[in-house]
C-alpha positions, 0 to 999 in steps of 0.5 A: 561478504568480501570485497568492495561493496561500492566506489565512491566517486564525485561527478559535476551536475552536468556530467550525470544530467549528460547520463540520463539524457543519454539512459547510460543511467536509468531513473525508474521514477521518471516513469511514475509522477513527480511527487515534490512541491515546486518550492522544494525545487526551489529550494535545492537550486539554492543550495546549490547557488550557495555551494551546499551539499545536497547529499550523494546519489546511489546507483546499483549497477544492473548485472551484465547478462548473458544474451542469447548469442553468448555476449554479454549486455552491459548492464545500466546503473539503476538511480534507487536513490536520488530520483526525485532531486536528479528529476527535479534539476532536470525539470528545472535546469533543462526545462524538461516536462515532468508528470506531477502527481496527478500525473498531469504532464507539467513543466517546473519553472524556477525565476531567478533574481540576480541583485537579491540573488533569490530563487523563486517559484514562477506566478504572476508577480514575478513574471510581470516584474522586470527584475527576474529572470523568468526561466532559469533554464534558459541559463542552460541552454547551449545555444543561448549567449550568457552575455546577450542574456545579461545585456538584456537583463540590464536594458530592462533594469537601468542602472546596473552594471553588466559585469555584476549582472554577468557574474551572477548569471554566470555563478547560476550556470556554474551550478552545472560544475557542482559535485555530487558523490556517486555511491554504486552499489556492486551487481554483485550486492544481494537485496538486503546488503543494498538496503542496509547500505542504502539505509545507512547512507541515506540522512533520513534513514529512509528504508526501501523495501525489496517491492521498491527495488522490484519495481526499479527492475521492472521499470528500467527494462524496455526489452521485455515490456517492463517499463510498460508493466510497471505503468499498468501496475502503477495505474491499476494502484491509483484507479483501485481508489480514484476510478475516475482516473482513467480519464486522466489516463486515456487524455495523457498517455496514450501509449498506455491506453493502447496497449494490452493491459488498459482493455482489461483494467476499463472495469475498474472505471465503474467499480467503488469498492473499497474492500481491496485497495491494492498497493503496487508491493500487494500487486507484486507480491500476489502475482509473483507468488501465484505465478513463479511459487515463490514468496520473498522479493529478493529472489524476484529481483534476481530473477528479474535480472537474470540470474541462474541460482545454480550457476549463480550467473546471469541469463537472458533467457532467465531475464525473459521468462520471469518477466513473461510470468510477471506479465502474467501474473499482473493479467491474473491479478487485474482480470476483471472476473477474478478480482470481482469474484475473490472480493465476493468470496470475502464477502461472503465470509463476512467480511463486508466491509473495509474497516474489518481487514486487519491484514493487507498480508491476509488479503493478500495471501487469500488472493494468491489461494484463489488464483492458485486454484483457478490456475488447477482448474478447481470450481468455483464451488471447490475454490471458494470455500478453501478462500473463506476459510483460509482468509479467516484463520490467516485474520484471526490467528494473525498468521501473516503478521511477523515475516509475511514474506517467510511465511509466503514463501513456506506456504506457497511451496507446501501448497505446490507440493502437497495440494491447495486443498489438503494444505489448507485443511492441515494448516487449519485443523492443527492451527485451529484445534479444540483447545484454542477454540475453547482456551487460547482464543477467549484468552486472546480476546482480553484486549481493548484494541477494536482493530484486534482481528478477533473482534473484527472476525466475531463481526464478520461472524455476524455479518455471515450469519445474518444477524440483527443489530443489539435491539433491532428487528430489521437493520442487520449487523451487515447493515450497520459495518456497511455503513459504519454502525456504533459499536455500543458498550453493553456495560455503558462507557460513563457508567464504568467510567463513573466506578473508576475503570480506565480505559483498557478495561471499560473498551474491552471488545467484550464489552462491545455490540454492533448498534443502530445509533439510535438504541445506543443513544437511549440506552446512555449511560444506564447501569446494565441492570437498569436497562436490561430489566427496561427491557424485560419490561418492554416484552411484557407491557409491549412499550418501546423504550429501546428499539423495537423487540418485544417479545422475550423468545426475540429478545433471547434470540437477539443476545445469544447472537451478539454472544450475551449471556442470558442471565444478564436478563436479570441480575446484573453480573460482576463486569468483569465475570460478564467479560469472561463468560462473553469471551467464551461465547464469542470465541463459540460463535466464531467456531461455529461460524468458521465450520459453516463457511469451511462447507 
């Protein structure tokens, strides 16, 4: 790229307060909860006071587009840098209102102390004391007298010279006539020179992500709806977890709750689970690529602003229609009966619980595979084996986890040019052939991470197949995920541990079985040939040691679902022999288990 990337220029604190004011330069966070601590605010009028740099401000001015009429709109500086300081004097220099991170509607009072020329948060104490200027911002407003203010401050505080009292009120004020330097960002930038830049230029190497820049777009345009889009993008996020948000809701912006999207995110006030929390990236990246067919966010951002990828200008109507699919996209995703619905379809996989998901980008992607089908008005019948299959081997070969934007964008485009169905069914029969079921997954499976997708999909297996605990005759293996069951170690822990094994060999996933706590307890640290012998002898003599199985075909029956091999029953096998045979057995299972929720 040549040519100018930015303009350096520095304005007074006034001058780009005066911007905001006035929406020549537009601040998406204001439209989203103040998230610093008051004592932050505190702290940067004091560096300000003392005459310190408080870093630059970024802006990235918005493309000017071509209206309808031919002309074109000027577009506005969006603020992807600086928000949280720029709302911050606001808030406490202009006494402006802000909402705080429970998006309650606040205000931000900062005292002033002129003889120890100290800033502090206002309480109590310093409300009642006479030496502080309560309110800073009353040294900003233009229809207050500094002299009157100092006058009074004096009355109130004998003893003190006026003068002085004026100079440091006065020095307070003039905090207004500080530079802060304006980088901005050329229209012309593409979203990842803006993130390098942004990266470099930035003190803490802070990275934005494309969603992040998204989101600016959407916020800071009135004209389509975006400012309110992004609210119900926002609210959806915050009541996915905290459902009893909407109270807050409905009592602080009612605006909000009279619009079209609050109708359809009521539901979420009566909904608790956990299995899919999304974040307004997952949001965005699910609508936008169900609905507009494409998977990197940067093109989203183009699209967002108008632009024409053969012209290469910038068009209202681009502008108009991509935020129309947006908005529909967003309706798609927060519909009450396909969001219920896509949760059930992965629970029906197995996937019945929060801690099995080992990929956002899955989940995600599984989603999009949903709402595809829906929009080709596919069954339910047809649509929700293609989900289950597609969300299982996306989790278990890890399919999203380099460039899941890449692989969005390559995935989506195959599937609108060749159909869900038979895209699906040629990713998974050349991904999931013969040789990795028999080779490549046991393979895979020689690790000790317990968020490893394998181990996450051998238990959703069991949860699927409706398997018992390890030694129980009634609690199920769904039971126990659900409320987060021990996962016992068929080699006890201790008992490696005593044989001089580390940790990446005695955790090996392997070596793991969904347990009632119980059982696990019992079994201790006991050697494998202790306890599995105790429990031949439990199904002969008919006395529990370790849960309630006690009849042998049960037993059997109980270690060929956790893919224990039988000859355990009997002589104790070399621990790592044991491992190899178990992988094998596994990865068998999990084949069997992806063939039946493919029908």
């Amino acid at each position: 790229m040549t040519g100018q990337l930015y303009s350096v220029t520095p304005q007074p604190i006034d001058t780009i307060l005066t911007w905001v004011k006035s929406e020549e330069i537009a601040i998406p966070e204001i439209q989203r909860p103040f998230v610093w601590e008051n004592s932050k605010v505190r702290e940067l009028l004091d560096s300000l006071y003392q005459g310190y740099p408080i870093g630059y401000l970024i802006t990235w001015r918005n493309p000017n587009v071509k209206l309808k009429d031919g002309t074109l709109a000027v577009g506005k500086r969006v603020l992807i840098d600086g928000q949280q300081r720029v709302t911050a004097l606001m808030a406490s220099l202009l006494g402006q209102i802000v909402l705080n991170k429970d998006y309650d509607s606040t205000r931000i009072t900062i005292a002033f102390h002129p003889m120890e020329e100290k800033f502090e948060v206002l309480n109590a104490a310093v409300r009642n004391d006479k030496a502080w200027i309560p309110d800073v911002s009353i040294l900003f407003d233009p229809t207050k007298k500094m002299n009157s203010i100092a006058r009074d401050y004096v009355e109130a505080n004998e003893g003190l010279d006026q003068d002085d009292v004026f100079e440091r009120l006065d020095r307070v004020r003039k905090i207004g006539n500080n530079q802060v330097g304006i980088i901005e960002l050329s229209e012309n930038l593409d979203v990842e020179t803006v993130t390098e830049i942004f990266i470099r230029v930035n003190s803490q190497g802070a990275a934005l992500s494309q969603a992040d820049f998204a989101m600016s777009k959407i916020a800071v345009n009135e004209t389509y709806g975006g400012n309110l889009l992004r609210k119900a993008i926002d609210y959806f996020c915050h009541m996915s977890i905290a459902p009893e948000f909407i109270n807050k809701i409905q009592e602080k912006d009612l605006s909000f709750s009279q619009s079209e999207f609050m109708p359809k995110m009521k539901w979420l006030a009566d909904f608790n689970d956990d299995l899919y929390d999304p974040t307004y990236t997952d949001m965005l990246r699910v609508a936008y690529t169900s609905e507009m067919g494409r998977g990197e966010l940067k093109n989203l951002v183009a699209l967002l602003s108008g632009r024409n990828f053969e012209t290469r200008a910038f068009e209202d109507s681009i502008a108009e229609k991509s935020f129309a699919q947006l908005k529909a996209g967003i309706h798609n995703f927060i519909n009450e009966t396909n969001f219920k619905k896509f949760i059930m379809i992965l629970k029906s996989a197995g996937f019945v619980s929060s801690s099995l998901v080992t990929s956002q980008n899955a989940v995600n992607f599984a989603y999009i595979v949903y709402l595809t089908g829906r929009a080709q008005d596919l069954s339910n019948s047809a649509v929700e084996p293609l989900v289950r299959q597609w969300f299982a081997m996306s989790v278990l070969t890890g399919r999203y986890s380099g460039s899941p934007e890449t692989r969005y964008d390559q995935d989506i485009r195959q599937i609108r040019s060749q159909g869900l169905s038979n895209y699906i069914k040629l990713v998974c029969q050349a991904t999931l052939s013969d040789e990795y079921w028999s080779t490549l997954l046991p393979n895979q499976m020689d690790t000790s991470a317990a968020r490893s997708p394998y181990w996450s999909t051998f238990q959703a297996a069991q949860a699927s197949d409706g398997d018992k605990g390890f030694l129980s005759t009634d609690i199920t293996c769904k039971d126990l995920l659900e409320i987060q069951g021990d996962a016992h170690h068929l080699y006890p822990k201790q008992y490696l541990k005593d044989k001089g094994l580390q940790r990446g060999l005695y955790n090996q996933i392997a070596n793991l079985a969904i347990t009632q706590s119980d059982i696990n307890i019992a079994i201790g640290a006991k050697a494998p040939s202790v306890y599995f012998a105790q429990l031949v002898q439990q199904c002969e003599n008919g006395k529990k040691k370790y849960g309630n199985i006690t009849d042998r075909a049960e037993l059997e029956k109980n270690l060929k679902s956790h893919a224990i091999p039988l000859e355990i029953l009997d002589q104790e096998l070399n621990y790592e022999d044991f491992l190899t045979i178990r992988r094998t057995l596994m990865a068998q299972k999990i084949k069997k288990y992806f063939e039946r929720i493919s029908i």
